[in-house]
N, C-alpha and C positions, 0 to 999 in steps of 0.2 A: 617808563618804569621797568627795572630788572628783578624778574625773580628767579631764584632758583628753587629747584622742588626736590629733595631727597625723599626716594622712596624703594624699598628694593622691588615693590610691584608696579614700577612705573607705565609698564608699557598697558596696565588697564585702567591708568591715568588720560591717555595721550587722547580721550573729548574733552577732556575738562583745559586740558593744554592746548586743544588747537582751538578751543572757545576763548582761551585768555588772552590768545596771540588776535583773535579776531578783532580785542575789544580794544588792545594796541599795546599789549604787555610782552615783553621780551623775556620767556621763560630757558632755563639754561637745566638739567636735568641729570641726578645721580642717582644711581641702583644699589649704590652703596654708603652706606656713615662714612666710611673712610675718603673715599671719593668725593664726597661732599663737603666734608670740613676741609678736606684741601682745596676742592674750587672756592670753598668760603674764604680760605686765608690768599688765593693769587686775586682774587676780583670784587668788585663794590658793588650788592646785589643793596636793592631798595628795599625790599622782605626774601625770608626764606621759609618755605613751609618743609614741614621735616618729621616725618612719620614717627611716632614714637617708639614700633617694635619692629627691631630688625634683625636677621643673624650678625654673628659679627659682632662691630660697633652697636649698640642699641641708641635710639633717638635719645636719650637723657644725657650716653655718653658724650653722644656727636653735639649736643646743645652746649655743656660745658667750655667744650672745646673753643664751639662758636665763639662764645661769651669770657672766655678768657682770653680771646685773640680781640673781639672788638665787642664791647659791653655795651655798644651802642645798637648793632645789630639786631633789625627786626627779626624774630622767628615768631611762627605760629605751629603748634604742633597738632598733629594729623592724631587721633588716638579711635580706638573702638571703644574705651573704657571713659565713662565720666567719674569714674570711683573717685571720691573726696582724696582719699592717701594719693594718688597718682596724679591726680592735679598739683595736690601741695609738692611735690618733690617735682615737676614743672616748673613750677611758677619759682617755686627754691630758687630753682636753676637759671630763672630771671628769662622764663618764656613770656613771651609779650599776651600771648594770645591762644585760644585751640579751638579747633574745629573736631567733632566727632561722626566717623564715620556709620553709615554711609552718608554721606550729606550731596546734596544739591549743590547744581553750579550757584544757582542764587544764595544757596547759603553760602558758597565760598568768596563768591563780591562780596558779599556783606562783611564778614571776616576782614576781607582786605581791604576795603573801604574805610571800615571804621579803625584796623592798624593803622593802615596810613595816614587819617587824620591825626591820630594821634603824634605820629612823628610830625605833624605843622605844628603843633603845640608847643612838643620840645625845641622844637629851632625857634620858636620864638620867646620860650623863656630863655634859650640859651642867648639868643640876641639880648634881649635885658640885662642878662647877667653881665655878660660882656659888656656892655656897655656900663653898668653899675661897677664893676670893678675898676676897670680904667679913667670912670669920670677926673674922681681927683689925685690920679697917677701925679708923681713929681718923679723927677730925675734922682736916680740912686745919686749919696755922696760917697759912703765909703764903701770898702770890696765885702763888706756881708750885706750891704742893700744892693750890690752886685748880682751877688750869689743869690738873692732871694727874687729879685725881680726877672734872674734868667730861671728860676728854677718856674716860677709863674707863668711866664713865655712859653716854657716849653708842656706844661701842664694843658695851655689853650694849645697848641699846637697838637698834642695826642686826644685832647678832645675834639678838636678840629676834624681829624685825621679820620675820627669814627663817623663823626654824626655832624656837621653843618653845613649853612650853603656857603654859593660862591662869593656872594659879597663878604660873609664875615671871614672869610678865606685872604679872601686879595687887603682885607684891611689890618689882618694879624698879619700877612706879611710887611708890610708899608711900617706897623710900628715896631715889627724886629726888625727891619733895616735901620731906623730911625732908632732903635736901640745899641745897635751896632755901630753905630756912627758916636754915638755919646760917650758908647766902652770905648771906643779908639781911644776918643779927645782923653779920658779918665785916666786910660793907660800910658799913655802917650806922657802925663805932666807928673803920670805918682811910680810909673816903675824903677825907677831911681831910688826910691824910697824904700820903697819892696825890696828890692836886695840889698837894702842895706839892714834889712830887719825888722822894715815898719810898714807893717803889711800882712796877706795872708801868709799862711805856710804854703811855701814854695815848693816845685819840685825836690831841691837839694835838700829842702828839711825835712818831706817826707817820713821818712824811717827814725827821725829823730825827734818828730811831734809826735806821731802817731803809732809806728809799729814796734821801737824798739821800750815803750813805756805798760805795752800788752804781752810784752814776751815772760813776763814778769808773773801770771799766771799760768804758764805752760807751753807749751808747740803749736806754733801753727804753721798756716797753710797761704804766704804769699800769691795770689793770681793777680797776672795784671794781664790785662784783655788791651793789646795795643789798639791803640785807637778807635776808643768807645766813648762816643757821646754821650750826654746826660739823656737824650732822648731816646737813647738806645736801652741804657740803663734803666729808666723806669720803665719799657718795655718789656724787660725780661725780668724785669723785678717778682712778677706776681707766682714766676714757676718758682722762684727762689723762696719764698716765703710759707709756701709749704713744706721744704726743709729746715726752714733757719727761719732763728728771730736777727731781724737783721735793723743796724743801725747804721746808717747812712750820715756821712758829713762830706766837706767838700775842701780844695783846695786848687789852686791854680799852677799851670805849668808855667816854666819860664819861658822866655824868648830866645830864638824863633820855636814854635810850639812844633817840633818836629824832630824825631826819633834819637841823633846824633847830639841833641842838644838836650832834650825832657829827658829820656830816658839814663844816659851817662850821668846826668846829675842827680837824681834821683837813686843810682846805685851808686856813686861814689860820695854820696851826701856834701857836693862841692860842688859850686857854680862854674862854667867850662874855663873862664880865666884860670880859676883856682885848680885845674884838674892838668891845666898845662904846665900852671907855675909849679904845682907839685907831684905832679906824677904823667912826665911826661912822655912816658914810653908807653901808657894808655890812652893817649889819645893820637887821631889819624885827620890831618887835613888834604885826604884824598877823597873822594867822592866814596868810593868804596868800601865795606867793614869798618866802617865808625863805629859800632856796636859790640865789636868783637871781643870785647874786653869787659863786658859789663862784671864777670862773674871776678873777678882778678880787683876792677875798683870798690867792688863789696865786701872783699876782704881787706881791704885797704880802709875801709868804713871801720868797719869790727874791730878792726888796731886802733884808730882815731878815740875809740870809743870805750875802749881797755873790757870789750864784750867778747868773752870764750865761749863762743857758741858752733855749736856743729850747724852747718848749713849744708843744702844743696841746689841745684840751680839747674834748671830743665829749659830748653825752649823748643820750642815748637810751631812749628809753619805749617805743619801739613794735617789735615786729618788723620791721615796714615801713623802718622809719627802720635798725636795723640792716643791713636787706638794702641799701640804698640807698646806706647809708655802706662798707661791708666792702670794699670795694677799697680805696677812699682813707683805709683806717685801717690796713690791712694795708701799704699802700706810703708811710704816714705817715716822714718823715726826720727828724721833733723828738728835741732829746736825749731827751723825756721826753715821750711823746704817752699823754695821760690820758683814757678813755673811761669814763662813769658810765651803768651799764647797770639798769635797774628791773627788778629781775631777779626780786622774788616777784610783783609783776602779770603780769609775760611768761608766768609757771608758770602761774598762771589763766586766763589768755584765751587760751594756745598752742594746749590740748591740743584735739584734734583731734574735732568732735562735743560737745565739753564739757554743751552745756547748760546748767541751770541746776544749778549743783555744789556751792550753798554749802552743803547738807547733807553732800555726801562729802565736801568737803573740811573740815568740824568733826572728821576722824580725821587725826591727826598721820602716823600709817600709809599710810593710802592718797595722802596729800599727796607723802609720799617716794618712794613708787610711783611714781607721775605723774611724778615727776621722772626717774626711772629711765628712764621711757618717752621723755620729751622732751627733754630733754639734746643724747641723743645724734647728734639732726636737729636739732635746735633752729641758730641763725645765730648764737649765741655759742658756740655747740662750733666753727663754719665757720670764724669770724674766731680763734677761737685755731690751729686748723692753719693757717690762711693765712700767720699773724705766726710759728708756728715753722718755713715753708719758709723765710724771712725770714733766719732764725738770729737772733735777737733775743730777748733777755730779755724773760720776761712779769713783773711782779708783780699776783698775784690775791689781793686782798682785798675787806672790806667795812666797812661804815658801823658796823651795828650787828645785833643777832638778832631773834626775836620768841619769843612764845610761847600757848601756847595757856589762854585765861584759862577757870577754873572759880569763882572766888567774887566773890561782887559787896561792895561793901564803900560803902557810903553816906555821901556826902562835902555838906558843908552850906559854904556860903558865898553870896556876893551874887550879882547878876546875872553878874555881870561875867568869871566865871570861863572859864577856857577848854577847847574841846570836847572834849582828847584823854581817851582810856579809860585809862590807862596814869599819868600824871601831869597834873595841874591846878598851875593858879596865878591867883593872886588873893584879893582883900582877905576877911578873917577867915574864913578856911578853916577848918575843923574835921574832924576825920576821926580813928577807931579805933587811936589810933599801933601797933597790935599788925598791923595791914593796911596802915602806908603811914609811908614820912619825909615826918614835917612839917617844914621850914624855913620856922621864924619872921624868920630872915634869911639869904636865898637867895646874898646875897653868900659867905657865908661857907665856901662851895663852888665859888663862882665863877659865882652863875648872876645875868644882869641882869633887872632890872625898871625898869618906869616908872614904879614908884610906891611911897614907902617901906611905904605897911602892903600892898604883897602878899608872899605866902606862898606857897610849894612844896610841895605834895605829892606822892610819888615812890611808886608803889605797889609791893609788897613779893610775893614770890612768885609764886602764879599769880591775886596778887587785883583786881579793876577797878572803878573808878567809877559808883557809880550818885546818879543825883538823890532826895533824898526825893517829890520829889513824885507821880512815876509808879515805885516803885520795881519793881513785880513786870514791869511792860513793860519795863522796860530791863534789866531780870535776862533775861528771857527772850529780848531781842533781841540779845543780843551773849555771855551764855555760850556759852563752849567756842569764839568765835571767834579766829581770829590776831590779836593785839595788840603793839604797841612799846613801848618810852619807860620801861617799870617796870625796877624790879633783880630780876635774876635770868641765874644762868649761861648761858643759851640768848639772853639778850639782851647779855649783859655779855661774855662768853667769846669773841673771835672770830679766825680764821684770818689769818694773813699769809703769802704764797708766792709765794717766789721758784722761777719755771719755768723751765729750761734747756733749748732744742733740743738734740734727742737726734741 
């Protein structure tokens, strides 16, 4: 068992600590709220006992914090006071338990004792639940029992994430695979249908189901956070809703779910055939700045649409550049002022000390942590309260998801073919069709090429590309890492939200 102890007088703690470690408790220890809610958000403590008055941060603040990061988290609070008000604004705060000082070590087992049974309790109602919910699961038929059974998926999965054990762990994974395998077959026999108009709203109709029919109330504030999963999204959901009443809906990206393809079509409200056949000095079949153009096919949008609107168009990759722009995005006056934010590199390079993390971050887990942790400092949480003093509508979306690939799946073709993990294209492709859609003609989904005999291959679940020639090197250099571009819910499935200052 892990606990950690915030306390700023820790060091007239350290009997009660070297009796806990005697009894076979792994205690971890902060002198500060600050310091402590940040060990609480890098690491998975079993309880946390956490003084309630401190300089600084005070114990009620740092509990918040806790409980806003993981609502499952044990804490017991240390207090001198049993005064009725300061319990309730405790327990408000969703403290599990408290101890009053000065107390006994036996009174401190006892505390922990009877918390931690308590957590056997809730894993095992949570095993019922789960189990009670999934009994008479059936297979979605169409794309909003899609949307609703990955929205459900990922629901067990941040519940998962706070509070269960490892059997219900390894068996939530087994039925999102097993989900993912069913999205394939789904997508695989109805995307054909989808672009032809029977189906969700698409990347390319974006702007045209949903944002150019709200402009119609007044200006708002376009953010699309590239590559944001739904389970990232209801993570940073809760800091958002004490600014904004927010409404949430959903729509899917097209194929391949990856930047040069979601994103261009979603700014030029055209599927990429269509971006070729009619505006083909915006699009690049180089590996290189396929993106480059988005602000140029949005105006191309607005002609289409006979919409005289003042626009402006921001993007940003760096922290730096965030910081630099937030004023003049916040007091931005275009009907429709669009900021495109790199928002899964910002996660990687923000966090603070990082290092080199590409091993911790191969855990899906600890990735959403991190996020927990940065978020809430981070100059894109700054620039959304700034634009809600504003009163202005936000819409928060994104491009497209990712996901974390486990199987490698070996793909043969000519030189020619192109580098991504996720989907290839080029002349006489061959690949496992049980691990990937081959499109023998890429038109026929709407995707262009420069040359009749290339092929598409779209990889399928959590599977990725590798070359025959070095296969165990490329198996090893990129399993279990973050990838784009294939089919699957956590790539295909993604958030649209309208934000209302509160």
């Amino acid at each position: 068992m892990k606990i950690l102890w915030i306390d700023d007088e820790i060091d007239l703690l350290k009997p009660f600590i070297y009796l806990l470690e005697q009894e076979g408790y792994e205690v971890k220890t902060a002198s500060s709220g600050e310091d402590g809610a940040t060990l609480a958000s890098k690491e998975v403590f079993d309880l946390i006992f956490l003084d309630e008055i401190m300089p600084g941060v005070d114990g009620l603040e740092v509990l918040r914090k806790i409980k806003n990061e993981n609502s499952q988290q044990l804490v017991v609070m240390i207090t001198k006071s049993e005064e009725e008000d300061i319990m309730k604004k405790a327990y408000g705060g969703w403290v599990d338990d408290y101890i009053t000082k000065p107390f006994s070590f036996n009174q401190l087992l006892s505390v922990l004792n009877r918390t931690l049974k308590r957590r056997v309790i809730i894993a095992e109602k949570m095993n019922e639940e789960y189990a009670t919910q999934f009994r008479t699961h059936t297979d979605p038929t169409n794309y909003n029992e899609w949307v609703e059974y990955y929205r459900t998926i990922v629901s067990w999965d941040l519940r998962l994430l706070e509070f269960g054990n490892k059997s219900l762990k390894e068996i939530q994974e087994e039925r999102k695979r097993e989900a993912n395998a069913g999205f394939a077959k789904y997508i695989e026999t109805q995307y054909t249908d989808f672009i032809r108009g029977k189906g969700p709203v698409l990347s390319q109709n974006l702007f045209s189901n949903y944002v150019f029919p709200i402009l119609k109330d007044g200006p708002l504030h376009l953010i699309i956070l590239d590559s944001m999963r739904l389970d990232q999204y209801f993570k940073i959901s809760p800091y958002l809703r004490d600014f904004f009443e927010i409404n949430t809906q959903f729509y899917y990206s097209i194929l391949p779910t990856a930047t040069p393809y979601s994103r261009n079509a979603l700014f030029a409200g055209l599927l990429p055939l269509e971006i070729v056949e009619k505006l083909p000095q915006y699009w690049s079949f180089e590996s290189k700045g396929q993106n480059r153009f988005e602000k140029e096919l949005f105006s191309e949008q607005l002609k289409r649409h006979n919409l005289r609107l003042k626009f402006s168009y921001y993007k940003l990759s760096s922290i730096q550049e965030i910081e630099r722009n937030l004023q003049r995005i916040s007091n931005d006056k275009a009907d429709i002022c669009i900021t495109v934010i790199n928002f899964f590199d910002l996660i990687l390079h923000s966090i603070p000390g990082r290092g080199n993390m590409k091993g911790m971050l191969d855990d899906e887990r600890v990735f959403l942590n991190l996020l927990s942790y940065w978020f809430p400092i981070s100059p894109i949480f700054e620039l959304l309260k700034n634009i809600s003093k504003k009163d202005c509508r936000i819409v928060l979306t994104t491009d497209h998801g990712f996901i974390r690939v486990r199987r490698p799946s070996i793909i043969y073709g000519g030189r020619s073919i192109s580098p991504n993990l996720r989907y290839k294209y080029g002349p006489a492709l061959r690949i496992d069709k049980k691990t990937a859609w081959l499109l023998n003609n890429p038109g026929e989904i709407s995707l262009p090429s420069d040359d009749p005999s290339v092929r598409f291959a779209i990889a399928k679940e959590d599977y990725y590309f590798i070359y025959p020639t070095k296969p165990t090197e490329y198996e090893k250099e990129f399993k279990y890492t973050f990838q784009h571009g294939g089919i699957s819910m956590e790539e295909m499935i993604l958030p649209f939200t309208i934000m209302t200052p509160r």
